[in-house]
C-alpha positions in Angstrom: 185.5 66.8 223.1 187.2 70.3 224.3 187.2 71.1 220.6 183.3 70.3 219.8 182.4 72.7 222.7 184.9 75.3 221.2 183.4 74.8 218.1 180.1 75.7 219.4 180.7 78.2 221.5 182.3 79.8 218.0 179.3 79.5 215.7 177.0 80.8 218.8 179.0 84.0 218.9 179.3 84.4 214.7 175.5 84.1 215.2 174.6 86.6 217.7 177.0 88.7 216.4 175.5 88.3 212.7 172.2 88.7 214.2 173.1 92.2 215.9 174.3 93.3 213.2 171.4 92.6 210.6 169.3 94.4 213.2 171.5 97.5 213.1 171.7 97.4 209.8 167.5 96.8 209.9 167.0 99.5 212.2 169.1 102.1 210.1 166.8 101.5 207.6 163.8 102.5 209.3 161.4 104.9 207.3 160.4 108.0 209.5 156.5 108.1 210.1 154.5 110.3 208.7 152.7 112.2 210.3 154.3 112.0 213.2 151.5 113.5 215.1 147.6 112.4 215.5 145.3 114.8 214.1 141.6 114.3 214.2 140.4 115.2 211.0 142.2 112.0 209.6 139.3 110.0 210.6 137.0 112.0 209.0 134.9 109.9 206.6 135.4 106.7 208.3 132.8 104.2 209.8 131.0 106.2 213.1 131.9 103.6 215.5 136.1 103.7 214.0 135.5 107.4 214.8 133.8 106.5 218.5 137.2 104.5 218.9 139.4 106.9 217.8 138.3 109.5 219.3 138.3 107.7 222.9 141.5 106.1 222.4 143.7 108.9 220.9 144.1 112.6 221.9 144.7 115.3 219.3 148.3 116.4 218.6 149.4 113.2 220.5 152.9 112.0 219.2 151.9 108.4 216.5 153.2 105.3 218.3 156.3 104.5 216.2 157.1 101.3 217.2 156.3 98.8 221.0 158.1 96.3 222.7 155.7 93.8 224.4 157.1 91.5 227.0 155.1 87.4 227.5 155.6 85.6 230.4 153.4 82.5 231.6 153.1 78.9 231.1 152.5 76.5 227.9 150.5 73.3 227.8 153.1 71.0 226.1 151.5 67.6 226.6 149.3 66.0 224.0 147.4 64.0 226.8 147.7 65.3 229.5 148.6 68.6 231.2 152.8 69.1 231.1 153.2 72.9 231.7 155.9 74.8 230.7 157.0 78.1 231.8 158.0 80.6 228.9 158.8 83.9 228.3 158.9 86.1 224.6 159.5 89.7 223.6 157.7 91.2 220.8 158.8 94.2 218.6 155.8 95.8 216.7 156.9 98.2 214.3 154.7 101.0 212.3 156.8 101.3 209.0 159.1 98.0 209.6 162.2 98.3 207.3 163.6 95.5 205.0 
């Protein structure tokens, strides 16, 4: 039994360890954006109510949004016939110019 668990314990460690490293190795990789500021004539040309968005939602010369980390927490309905809430959480990584 003591060696299942030691077995186990192994391959979760060779896993997070593989995983960290394919994210370095990911995140190495990662293409610079381009431009790396916003500049207002971009939108020039597009749709009147993208440039209405646009123009409320970004600020000229601002620094582009490389990459966000969002963050879940709340509850899941995991019964098919009746209510059996479960709490979870998740993290999301959005990224611009993903590598790989």
């Amino acid at each position: 039994m003591l060696c299942i668990a030691g077995v186990i314990v192994y391959g979760a460690s060779r896993w997070q360890s593989g995983t960290k490293d394919l994210q370095a190795r990911l995140e190495a990789s990662r293409l610079t954006i381009k431009p790396a500021i916003y500049d207002a004539r971009e939108i020039e040309g597009m749709p009147p109510p993208v440039q209405r968005y646009f123009r409320a939602a970004l600020t000229d010369g601002q620094p582009i949004v490389a990459a966000a980390r969002v963050s879940h927490e709340g509850q899941f309905n995991m019964g098919e016939t009746k209510e059996k809430w479960s709490p979870f959480t998740s993290t999301q990584v959005v990224i611009t110019m993903p590598p790989g």
